[in-house]
PDB file of N, H, CA, C and O in Angstrom:
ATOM      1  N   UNK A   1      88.484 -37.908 142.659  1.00  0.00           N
ATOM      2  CA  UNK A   1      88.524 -37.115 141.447  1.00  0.00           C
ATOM      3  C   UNK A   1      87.243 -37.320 140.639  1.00  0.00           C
ATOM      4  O   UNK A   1      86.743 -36.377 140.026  1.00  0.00           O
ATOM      5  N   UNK A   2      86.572 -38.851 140.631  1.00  0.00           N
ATOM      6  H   UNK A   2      86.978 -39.617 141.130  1.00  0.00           H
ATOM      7  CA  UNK A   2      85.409 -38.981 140.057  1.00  0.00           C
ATOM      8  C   UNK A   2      84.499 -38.137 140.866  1.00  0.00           C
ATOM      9  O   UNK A   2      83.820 -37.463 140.092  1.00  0.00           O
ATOM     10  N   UNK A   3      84.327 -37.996 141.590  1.00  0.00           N
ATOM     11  H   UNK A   3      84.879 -38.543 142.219  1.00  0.00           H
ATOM     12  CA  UNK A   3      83.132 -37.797 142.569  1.00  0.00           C
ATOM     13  C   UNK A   3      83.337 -35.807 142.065  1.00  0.00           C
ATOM     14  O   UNK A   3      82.338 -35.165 141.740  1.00  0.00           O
ATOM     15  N   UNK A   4      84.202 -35.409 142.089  1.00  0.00           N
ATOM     16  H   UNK A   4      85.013 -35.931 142.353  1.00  0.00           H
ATOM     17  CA  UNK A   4      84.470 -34.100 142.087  1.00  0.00           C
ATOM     18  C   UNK A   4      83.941 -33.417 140.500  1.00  0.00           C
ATOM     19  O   UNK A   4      83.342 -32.345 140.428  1.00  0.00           O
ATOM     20  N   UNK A   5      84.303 -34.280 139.274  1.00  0.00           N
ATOM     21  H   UNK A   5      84.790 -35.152 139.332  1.00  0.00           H
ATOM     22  CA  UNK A   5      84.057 -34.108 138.167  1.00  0.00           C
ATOM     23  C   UNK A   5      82.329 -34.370 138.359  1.00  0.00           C
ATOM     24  O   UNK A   5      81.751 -33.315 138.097  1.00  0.00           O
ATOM     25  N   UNK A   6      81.599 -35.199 138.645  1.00  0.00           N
ATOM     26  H   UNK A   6      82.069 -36.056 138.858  1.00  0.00           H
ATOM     27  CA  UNK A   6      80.162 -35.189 138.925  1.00  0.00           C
ATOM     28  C   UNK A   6      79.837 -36.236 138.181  1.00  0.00           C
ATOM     29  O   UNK A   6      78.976 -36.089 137.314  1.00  0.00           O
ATOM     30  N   UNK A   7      80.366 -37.302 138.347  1.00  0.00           N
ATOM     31  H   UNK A   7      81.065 -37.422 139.052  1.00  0.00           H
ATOM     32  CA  UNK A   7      80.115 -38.884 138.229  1.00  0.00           C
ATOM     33  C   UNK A   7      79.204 -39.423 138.978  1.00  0.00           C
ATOM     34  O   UNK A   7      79.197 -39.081 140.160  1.00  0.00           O
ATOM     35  N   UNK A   8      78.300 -40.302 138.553  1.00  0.00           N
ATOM     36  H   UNK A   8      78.306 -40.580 137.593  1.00  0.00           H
ATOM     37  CA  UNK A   8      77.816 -41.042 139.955  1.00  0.00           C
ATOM     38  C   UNK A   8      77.997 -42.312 140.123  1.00  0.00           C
ATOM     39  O   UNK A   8      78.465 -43.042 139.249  1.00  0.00           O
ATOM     40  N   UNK A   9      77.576 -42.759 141.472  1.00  0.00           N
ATOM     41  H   UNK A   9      77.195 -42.166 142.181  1.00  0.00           H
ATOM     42  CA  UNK A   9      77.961 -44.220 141.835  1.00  0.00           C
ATOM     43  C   UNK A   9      78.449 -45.468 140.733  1.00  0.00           C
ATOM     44  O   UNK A   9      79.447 -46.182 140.835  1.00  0.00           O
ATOM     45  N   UNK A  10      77.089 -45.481 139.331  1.00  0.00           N
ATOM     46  H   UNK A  10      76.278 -44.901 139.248  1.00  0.00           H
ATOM     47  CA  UNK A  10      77.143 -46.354 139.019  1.00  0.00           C
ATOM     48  C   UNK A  10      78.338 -46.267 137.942  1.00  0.00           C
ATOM     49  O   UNK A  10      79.256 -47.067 137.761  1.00  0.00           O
ATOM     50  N   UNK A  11      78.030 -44.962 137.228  1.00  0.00           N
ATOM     51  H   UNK A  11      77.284 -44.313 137.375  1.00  0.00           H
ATOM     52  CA  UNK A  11      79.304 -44.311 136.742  1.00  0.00           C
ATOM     53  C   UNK A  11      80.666 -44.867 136.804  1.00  0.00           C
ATOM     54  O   UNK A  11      81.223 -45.513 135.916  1.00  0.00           O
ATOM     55  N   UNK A  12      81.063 -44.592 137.777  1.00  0.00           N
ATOM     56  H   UNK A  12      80.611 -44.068 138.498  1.00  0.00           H
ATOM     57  CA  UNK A  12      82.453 -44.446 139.013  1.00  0.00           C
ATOM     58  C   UNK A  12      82.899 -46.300 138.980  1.00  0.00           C
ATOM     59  O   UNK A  12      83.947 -46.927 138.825  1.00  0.00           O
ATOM     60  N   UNK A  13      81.578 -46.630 139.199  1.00  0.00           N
ATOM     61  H   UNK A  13      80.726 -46.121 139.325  1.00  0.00           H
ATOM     62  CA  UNK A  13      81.736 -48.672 139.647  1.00  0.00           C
ATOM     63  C   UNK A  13      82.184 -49.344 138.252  1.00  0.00           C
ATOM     64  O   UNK A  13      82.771 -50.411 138.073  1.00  0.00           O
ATOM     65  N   UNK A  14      81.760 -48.461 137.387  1.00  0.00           N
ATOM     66  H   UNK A  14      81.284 -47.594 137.533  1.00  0.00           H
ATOM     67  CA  UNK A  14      81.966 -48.780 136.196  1.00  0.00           C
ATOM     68  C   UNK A  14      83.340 -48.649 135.553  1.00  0.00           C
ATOM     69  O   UNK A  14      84.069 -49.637 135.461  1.00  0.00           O
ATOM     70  N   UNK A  15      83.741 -47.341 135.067  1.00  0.00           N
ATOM     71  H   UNK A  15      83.149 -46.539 135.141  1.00  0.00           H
ATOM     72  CA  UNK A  15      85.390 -47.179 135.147  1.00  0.00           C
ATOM     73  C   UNK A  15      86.652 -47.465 135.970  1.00  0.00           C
ATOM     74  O   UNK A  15      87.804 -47.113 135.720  1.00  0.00           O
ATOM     75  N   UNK A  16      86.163 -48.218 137.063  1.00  0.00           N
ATOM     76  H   UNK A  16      85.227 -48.504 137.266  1.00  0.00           H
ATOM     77  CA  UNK A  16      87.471 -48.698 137.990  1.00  0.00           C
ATOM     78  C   UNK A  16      86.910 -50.003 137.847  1.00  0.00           C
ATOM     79  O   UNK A  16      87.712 -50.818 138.303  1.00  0.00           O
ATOM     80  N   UNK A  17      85.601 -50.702 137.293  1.00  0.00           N
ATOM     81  H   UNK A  17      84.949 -50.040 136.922  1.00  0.00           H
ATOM     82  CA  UNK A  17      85.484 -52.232 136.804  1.00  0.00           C
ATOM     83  C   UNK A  17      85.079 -53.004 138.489  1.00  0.00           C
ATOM     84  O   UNK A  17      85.520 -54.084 138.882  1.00  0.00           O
ATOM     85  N   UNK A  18      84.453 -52.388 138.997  1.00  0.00           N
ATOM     86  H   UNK A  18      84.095 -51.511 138.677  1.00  0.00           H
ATOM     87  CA  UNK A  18      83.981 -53.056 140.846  1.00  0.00           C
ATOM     88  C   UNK A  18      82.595 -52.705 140.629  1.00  0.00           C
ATOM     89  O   UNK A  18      82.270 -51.883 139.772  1.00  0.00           O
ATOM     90  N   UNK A  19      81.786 -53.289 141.363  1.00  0.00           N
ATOM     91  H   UNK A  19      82.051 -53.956 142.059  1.00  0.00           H
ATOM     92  CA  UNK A  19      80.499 -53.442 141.738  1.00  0.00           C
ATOM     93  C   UNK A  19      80.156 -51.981 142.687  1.00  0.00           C
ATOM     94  O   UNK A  19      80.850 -51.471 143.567  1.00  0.00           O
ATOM     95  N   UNK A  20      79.117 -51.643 142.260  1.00  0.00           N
ATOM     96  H   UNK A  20      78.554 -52.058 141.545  1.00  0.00           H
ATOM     97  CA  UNK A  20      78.605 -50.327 142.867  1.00  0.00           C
ATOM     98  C   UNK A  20      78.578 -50.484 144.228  1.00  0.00           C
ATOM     99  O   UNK A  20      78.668 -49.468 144.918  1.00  0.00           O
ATOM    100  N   UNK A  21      78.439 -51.876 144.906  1.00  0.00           N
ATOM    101  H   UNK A  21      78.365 -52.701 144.345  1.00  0.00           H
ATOM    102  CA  UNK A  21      78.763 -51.494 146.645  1.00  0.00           C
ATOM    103  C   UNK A  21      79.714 -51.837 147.049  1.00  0.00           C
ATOM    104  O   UNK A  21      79.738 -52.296 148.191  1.00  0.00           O
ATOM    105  N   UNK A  22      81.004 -51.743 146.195  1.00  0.00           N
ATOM    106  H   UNK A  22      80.985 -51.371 145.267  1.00  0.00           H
ATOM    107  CA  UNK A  22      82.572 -51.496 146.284  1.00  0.00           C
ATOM    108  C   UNK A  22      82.163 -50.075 146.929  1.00  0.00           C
ATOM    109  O   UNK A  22      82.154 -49.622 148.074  1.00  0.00           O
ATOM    110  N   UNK A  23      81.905 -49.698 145.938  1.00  0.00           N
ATOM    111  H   UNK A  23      81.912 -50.066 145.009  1.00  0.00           H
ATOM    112  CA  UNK A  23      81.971 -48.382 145.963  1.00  0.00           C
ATOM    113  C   UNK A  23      81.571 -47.768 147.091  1.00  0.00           C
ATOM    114  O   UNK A  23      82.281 -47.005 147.745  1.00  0.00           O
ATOM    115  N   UNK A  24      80.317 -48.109 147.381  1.00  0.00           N
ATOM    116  H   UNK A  24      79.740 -48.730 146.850  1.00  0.00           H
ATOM    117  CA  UNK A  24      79.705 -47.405 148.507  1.00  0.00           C
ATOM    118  C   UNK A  24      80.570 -47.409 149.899  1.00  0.00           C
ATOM    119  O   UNK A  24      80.663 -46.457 150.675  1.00  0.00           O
ATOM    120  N   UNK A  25      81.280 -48.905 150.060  1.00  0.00           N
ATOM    121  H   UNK A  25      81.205 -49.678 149.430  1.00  0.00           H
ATOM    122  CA  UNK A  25      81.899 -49.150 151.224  1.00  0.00           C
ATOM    123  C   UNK A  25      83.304 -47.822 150.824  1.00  0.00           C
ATOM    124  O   UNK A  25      83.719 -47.163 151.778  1.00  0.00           O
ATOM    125  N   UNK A  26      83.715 -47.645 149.855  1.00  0.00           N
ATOM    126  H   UNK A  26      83.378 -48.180 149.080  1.00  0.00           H
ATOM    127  CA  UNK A  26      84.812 -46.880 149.434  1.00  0.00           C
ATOM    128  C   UNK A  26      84.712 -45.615 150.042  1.00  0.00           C
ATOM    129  O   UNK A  26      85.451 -45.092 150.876  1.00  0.00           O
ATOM    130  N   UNK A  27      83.643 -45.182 149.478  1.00  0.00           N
ATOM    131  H   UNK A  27      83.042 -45.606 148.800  1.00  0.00           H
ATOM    132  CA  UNK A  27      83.205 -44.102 149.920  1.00  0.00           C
ATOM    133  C   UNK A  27      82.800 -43.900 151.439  1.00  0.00           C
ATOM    134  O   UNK A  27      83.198 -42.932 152.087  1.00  0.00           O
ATOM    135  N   UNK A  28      82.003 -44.860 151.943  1.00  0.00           N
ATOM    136  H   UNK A  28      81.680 -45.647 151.416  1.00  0.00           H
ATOM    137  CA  UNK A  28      81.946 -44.470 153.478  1.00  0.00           C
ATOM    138  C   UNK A  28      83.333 -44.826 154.164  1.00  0.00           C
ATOM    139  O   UNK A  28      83.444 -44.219 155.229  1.00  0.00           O
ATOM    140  N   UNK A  29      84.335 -45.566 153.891  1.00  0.00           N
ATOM    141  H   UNK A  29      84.245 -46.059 153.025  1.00  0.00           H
ATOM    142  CA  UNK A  29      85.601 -44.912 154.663  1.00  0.00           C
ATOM    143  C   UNK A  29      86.282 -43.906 154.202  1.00  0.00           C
ATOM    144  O   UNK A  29      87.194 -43.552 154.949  1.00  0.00           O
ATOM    145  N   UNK A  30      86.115 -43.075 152.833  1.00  0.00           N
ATOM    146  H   UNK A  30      85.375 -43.363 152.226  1.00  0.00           H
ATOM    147  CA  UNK A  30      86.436 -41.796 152.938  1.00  0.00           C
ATOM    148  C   UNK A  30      86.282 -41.088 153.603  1.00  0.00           C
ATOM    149  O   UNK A  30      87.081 -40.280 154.076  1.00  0.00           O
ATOM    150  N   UNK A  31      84.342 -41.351 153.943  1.00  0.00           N
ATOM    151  H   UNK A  31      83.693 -42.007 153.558  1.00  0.00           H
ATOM    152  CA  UNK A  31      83.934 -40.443 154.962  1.00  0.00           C
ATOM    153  C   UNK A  31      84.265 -39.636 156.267  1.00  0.00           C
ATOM    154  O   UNK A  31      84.273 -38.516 156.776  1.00  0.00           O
ATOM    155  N   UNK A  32      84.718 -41.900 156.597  1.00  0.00           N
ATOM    156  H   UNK A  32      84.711 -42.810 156.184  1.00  0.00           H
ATOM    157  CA  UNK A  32      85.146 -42.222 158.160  1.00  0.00           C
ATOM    158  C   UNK A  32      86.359 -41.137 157.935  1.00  0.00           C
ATOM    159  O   UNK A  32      86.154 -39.935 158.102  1.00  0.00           O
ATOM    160  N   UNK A  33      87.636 -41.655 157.542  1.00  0.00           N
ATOM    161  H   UNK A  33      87.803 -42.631 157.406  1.00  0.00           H
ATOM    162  CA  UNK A  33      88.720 -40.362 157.402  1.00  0.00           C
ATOM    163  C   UNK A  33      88.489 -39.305 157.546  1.00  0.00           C
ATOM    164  O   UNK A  33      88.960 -38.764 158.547  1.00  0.00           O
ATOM    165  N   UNK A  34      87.518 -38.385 156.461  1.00  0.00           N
ATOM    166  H   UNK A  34      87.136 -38.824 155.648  1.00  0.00           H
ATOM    167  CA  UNK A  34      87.895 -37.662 156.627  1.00  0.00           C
ATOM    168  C   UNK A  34      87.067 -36.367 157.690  1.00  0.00           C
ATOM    169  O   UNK A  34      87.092 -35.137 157.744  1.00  0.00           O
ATOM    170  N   UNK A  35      86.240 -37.690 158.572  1.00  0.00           N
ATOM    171  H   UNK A  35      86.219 -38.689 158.528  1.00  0.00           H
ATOM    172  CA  UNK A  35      85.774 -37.198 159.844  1.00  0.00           C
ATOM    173  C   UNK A  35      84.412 -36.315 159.667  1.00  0.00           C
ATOM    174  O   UNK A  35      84.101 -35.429 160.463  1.00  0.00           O
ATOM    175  N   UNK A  36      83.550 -36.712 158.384  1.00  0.00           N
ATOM    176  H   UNK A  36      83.803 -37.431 157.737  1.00  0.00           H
ATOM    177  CA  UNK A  36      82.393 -36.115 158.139  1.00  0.00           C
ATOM    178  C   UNK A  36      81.060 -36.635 158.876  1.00  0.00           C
ATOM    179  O   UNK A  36      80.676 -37.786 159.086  1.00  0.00           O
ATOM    180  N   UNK A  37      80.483 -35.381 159.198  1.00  0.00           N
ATOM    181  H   UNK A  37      80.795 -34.446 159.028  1.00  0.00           H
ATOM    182  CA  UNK A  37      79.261 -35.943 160.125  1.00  0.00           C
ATOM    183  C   UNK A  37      78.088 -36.403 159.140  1.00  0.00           C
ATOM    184  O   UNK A  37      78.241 -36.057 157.969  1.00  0.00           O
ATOM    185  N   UNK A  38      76.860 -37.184 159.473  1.00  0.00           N
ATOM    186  H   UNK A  38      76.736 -37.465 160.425  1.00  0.00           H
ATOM    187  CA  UNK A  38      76.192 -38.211 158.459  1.00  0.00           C
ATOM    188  C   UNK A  38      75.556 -37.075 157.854  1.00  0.00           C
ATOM    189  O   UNK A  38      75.151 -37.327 156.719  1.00  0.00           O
ATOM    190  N   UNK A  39      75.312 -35.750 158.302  1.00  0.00           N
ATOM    191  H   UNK A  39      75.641 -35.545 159.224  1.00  0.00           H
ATOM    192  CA  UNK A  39      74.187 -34.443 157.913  1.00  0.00           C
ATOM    193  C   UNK A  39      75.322 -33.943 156.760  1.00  0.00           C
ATOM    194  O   UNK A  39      74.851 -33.517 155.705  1.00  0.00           O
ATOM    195  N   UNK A  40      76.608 -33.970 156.890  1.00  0.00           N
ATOM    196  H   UNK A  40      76.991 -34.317 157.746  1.00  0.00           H
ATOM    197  CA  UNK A  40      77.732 -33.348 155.305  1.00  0.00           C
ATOM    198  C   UNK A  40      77.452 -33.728 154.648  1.00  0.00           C
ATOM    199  O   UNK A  40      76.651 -34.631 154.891  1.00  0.00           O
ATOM    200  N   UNK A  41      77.722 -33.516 153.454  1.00  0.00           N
ATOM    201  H   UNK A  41      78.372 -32.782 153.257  1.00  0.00           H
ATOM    202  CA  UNK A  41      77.418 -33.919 152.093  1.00  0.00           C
ATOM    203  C   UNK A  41      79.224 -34.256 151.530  1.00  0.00           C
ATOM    204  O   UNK A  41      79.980 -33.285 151.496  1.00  0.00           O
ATOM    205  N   UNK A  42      79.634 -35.310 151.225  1.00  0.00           N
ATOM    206  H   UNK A  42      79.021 -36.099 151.253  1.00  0.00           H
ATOM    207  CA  UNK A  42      80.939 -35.767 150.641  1.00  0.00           C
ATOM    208  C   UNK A  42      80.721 -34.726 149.466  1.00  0.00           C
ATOM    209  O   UNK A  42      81.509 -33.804 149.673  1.00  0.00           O
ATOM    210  N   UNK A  43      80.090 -34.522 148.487  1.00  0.00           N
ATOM    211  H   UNK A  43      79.450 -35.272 148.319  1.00  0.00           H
ATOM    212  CA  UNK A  43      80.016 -34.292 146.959  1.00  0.00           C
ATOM    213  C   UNK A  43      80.205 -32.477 147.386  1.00  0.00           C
ATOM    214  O   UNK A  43      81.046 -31.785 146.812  1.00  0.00           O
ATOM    215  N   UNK A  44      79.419 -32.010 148.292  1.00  0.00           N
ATOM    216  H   UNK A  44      78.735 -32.572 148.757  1.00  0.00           H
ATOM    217  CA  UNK A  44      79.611 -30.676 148.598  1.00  0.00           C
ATOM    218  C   UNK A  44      81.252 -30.391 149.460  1.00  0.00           C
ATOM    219  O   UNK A  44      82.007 -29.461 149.176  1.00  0.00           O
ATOM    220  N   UNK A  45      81.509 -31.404 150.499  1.00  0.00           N
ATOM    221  H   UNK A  45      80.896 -32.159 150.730  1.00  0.00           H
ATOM    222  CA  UNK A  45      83.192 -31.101 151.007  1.00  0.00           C
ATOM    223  C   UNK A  45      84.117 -31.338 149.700  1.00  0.00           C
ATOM    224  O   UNK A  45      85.073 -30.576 149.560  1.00  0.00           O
ATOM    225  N   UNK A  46      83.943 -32.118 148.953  1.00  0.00           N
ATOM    226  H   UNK A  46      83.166 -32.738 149.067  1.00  0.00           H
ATOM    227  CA  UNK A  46      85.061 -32.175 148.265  1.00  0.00           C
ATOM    228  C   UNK A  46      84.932 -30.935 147.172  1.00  0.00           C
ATOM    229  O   UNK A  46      86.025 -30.556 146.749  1.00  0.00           O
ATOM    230  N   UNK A  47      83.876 -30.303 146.692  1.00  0.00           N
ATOM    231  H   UNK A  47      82.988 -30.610 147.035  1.00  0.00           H
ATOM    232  CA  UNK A  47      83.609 -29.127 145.610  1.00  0.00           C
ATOM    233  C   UNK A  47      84.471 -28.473 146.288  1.00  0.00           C
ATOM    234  O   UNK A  47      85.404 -27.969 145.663  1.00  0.00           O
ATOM    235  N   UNK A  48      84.417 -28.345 147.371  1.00  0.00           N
ATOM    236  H   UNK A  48      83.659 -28.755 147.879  1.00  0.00           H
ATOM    237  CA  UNK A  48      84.879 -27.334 148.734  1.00  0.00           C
ATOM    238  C   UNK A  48      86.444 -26.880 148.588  1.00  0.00           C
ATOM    239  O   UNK A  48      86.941 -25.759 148.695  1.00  0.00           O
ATOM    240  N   UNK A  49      87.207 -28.487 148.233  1.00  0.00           N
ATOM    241  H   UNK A  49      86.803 -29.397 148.146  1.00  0.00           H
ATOM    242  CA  UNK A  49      88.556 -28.823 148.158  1.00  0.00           C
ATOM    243  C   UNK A  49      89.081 -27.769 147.072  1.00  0.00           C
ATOM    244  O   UNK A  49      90.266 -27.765 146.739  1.00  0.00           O
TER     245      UNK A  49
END
């Protein structure tokens, strides 16, 4: 939902109170799920949603 509103990393690490490479790992198993190739853009699939 952060990522969709147009938050960024440090943003995001900030309001859930975790370190920005929480985050990053967070985000790359979203990725893994939701089966995106490394050339997608997460921020553009989820606008998508």
């Amino acid at each position: 939902a952060y990522l969709k509103i147009g938050l960024n990393t440090k943003e995001i690490a900030e309001i859930l109170n975790i370190q920005p490479s929480s985050f990053y790992i967070s985000r790359s198993r979203l990725r893994k799920k939701l089966n995106l190739k490394p050339e997608e853009d997460l921020y553009s699939f989820l606008n998508g949603v």
